[in-house]
C-alpha positions in Angstrom: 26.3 21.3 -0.9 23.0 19.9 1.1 22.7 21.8 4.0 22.0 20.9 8.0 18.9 22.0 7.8 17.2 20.3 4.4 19.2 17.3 5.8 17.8 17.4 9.4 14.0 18.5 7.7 14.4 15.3 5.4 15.4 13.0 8.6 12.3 14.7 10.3 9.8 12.6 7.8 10.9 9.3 9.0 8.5 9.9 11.9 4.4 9.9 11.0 4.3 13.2 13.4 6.0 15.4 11.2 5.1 13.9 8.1 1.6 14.3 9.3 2.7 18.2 9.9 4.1 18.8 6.8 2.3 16.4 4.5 5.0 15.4 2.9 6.9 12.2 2.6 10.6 10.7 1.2 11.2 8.4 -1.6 14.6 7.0 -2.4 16.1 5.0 -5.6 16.3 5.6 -9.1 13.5 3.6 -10.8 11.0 4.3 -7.8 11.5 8.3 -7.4 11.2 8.3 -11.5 8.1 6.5 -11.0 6.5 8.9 -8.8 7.6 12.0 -9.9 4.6 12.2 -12.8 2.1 11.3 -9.6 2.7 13.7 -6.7 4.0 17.0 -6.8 7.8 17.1 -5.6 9.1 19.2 -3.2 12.8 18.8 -2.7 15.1 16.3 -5.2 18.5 15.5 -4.6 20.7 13.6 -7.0 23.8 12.7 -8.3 24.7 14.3 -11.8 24.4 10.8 -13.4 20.5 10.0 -12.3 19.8 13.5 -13.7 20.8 13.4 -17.0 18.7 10.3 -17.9 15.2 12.0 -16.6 15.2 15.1 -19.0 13.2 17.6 -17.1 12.6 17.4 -13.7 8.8 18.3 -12.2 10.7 19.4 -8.4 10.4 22.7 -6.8 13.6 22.7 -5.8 16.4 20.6 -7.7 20.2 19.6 -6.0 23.2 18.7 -7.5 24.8 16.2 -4.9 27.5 13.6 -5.0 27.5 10.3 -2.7 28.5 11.5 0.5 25.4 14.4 0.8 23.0 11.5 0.0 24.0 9.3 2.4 24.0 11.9 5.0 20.7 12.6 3.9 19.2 8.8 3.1 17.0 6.7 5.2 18.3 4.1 3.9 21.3 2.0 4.8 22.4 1.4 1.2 21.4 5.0 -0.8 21.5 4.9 -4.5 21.3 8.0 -6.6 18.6 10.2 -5.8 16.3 10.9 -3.2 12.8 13.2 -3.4 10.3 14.4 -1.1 6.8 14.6 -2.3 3.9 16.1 -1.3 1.1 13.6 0.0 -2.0 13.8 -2.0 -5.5 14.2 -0.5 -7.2 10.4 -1.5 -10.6 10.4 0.2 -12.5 6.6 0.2 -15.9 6.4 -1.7 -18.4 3.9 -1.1 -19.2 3.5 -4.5 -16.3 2.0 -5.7 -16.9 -1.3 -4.5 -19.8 -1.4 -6.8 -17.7 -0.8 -9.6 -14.8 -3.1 -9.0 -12.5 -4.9 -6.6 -11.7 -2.9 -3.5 -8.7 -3.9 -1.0 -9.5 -3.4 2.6 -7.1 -3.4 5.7 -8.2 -3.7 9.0 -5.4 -3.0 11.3 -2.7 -4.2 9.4 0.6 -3.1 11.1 3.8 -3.7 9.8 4.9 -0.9 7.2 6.8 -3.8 4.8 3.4 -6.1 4.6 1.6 -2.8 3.9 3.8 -1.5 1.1 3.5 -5.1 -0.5 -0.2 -5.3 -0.5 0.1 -1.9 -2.3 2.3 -3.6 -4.6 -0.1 -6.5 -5.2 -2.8 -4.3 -5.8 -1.5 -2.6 -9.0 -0.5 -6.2 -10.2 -3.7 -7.2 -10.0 -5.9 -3.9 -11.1 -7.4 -3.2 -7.9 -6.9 0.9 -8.1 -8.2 1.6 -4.2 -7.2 0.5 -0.6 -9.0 1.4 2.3 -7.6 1.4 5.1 -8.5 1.6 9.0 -7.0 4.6 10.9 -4.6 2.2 13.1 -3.8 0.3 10.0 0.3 1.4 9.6 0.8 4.8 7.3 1.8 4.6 3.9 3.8 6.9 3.6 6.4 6.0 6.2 9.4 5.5 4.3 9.9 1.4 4.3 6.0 1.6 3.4 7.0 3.7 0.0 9.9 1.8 -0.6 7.9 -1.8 -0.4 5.6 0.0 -3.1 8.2 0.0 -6.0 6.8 2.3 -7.5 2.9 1.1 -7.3 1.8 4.2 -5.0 2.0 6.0 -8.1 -1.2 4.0 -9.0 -3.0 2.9 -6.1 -5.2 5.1 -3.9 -4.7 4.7 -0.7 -7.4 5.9 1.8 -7.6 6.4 6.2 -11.3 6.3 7.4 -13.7 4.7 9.9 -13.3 1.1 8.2 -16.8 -0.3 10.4 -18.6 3.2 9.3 -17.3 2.6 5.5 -18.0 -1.2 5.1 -21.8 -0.3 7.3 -22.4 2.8 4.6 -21.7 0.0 1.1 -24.8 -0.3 -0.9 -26.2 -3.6 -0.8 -25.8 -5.9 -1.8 -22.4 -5.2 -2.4 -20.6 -8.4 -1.2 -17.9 -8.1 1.5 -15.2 -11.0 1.3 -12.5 -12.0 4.5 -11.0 -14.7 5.6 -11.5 -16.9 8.7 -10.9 -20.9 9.6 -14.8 -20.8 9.0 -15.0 -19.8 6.0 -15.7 -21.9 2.7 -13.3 -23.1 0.6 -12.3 -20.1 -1.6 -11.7 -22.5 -4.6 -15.1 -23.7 -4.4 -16.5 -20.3 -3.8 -18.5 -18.4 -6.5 -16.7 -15.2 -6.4 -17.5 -11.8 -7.6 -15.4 -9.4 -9.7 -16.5 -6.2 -7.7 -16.8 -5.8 -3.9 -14.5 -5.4 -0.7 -12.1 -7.9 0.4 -11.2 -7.7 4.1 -7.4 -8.4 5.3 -7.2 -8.6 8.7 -4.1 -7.6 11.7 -0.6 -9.7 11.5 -1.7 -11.6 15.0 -5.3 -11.2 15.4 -7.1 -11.4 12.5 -9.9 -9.5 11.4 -11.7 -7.5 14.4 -15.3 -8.7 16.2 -17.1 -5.1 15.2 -16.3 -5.8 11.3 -16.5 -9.9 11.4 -20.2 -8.8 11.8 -20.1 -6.7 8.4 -18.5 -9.4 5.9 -21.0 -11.0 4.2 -19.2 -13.6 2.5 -16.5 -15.4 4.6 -13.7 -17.4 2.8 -10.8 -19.9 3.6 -7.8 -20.5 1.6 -7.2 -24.4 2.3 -3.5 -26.0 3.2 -2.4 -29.0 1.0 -2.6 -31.6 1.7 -6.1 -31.4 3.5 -5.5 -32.4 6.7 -1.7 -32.4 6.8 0.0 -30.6 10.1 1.1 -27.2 8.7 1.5 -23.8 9.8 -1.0 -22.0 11.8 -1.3 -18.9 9.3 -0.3 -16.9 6.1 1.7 -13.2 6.0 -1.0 -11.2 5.8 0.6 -10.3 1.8 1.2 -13.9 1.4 -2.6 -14.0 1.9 -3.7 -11.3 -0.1 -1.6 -12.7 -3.1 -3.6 -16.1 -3.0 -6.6 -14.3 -2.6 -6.6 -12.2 -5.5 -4.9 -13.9 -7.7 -7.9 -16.4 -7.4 -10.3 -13.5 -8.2 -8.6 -12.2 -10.9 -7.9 -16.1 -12.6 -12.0 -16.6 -12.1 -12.6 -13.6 -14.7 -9.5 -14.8 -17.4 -11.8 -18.3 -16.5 -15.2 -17.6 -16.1 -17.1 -20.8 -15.5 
């Protein structure tokens, strides 16, 4: 049987606080705790016989047997399935040279934990390997963060830091992409396959202090052209039409 305690220690992790304390977060569900088990070291798994004998043997420090009434005591979740971990968070550190090797996801400020775990998401779809993130942008590794991933944390760094000091300390000329009602036409734009591109807060947008660092500013264009429409994209609404036009310019070269 879980105990009080492991339940009451899982429950604690919901809050950044004590995840921040322990360094530890909770996954839930079958396919997405499978898919991280090979990329963070697991602390604590509990599943129902069933999920266990598909996954051979299990990398977890410490292994429970439970049935469907100990995992929904212990779930986050208002609809558990059959297994839930807690991992370990790794130590990802941001490097300025990656931009000058390839595509580079950056979010400045972005808040809600749902868009978050979707950029994620959208970064492994389209081979971007590294977000950066600013320190007020929403953590990761809150639970509906992780669970938006499906899985793609497994694959997709995902760095705090000084986002001004980081974008300030890129080589040059290492181009730095965002979006703005300014900006040109991003299906007109040459665009490059390496670099940073800039996704800004849910309501206002990209800050002043690194407006004044993007170098190339883009703008993704209703349809018709001049037809009344909404005033904005989801932030990962966005980022899907933005690099999905990046990654269709290298299948496409001109």
């Amino acid at each position: 049987m879980l105990s009080k305690a492991k339940i009451k220690y899982i429950h604690s992790l919901e809050m950044k606080k004590f995840r921040d304390e322990r360094q530890a977060f909770v996954a839930e569900g079958n396919k997405l705790v499978a898919d991280l088990l090979p990329a963070f070291e697991c602390e604590l798994l509990i599943a129902r016989p069933s999920w266990m004998a598909t996954q051979g043997d299990i990398p977890a420090r410490e292994l429970l047997v439970a049935d469907e009434d100990d995992i929904r005591k212990a779930s986050l979740l208002k609809n558990p399935q059959d297994v839930l971990a807690v991992f370990k968070r790794p130590a990802w550190a941001a490097d300025v040279k990656t931009p000058e090797k390839e595509l580079t996801l950056a979010l400045d400020g972005v808040q809600d934990p749902g868009n978050l775990g979707t950029i994620v998401r959208l970064a492994d779809w389209f081979g971007i390997p590294c977000v950066i993130c600013s320190q007020d942008t929403a953590d990761v590794f809150n639970p509906k963060a992780v669970q938006a991933t499906m899985g793609a944390l497994a694959r997709v760094k995902v760095c705090y830091t000084d986002l001004e000091q980081f974008l300030s300390e890129l080589p040059r000329p290492v181009p730095i992409y965002g979006t703005f009602l300014d900006g040109e036409d991003i299906y007109e734009k040459e665009l490059s396959p390496r670099g940073v591109i800039v996704m800004g807060n849910e309501g206002n947008g990209i800050r002043p202090a690194i407006e004044t660092l993007v170098n190339e500013k883009l703008y993704i264009p209703n349809f018709p052209e001049g037809k009344k429409t909404s005033e904005s994209l989801n932030v990962a609404v966005a980022t899907a039409v933005i690099c999905a036009e990046f990654r269709r310019r290298q299948r496409n070269p001109a």
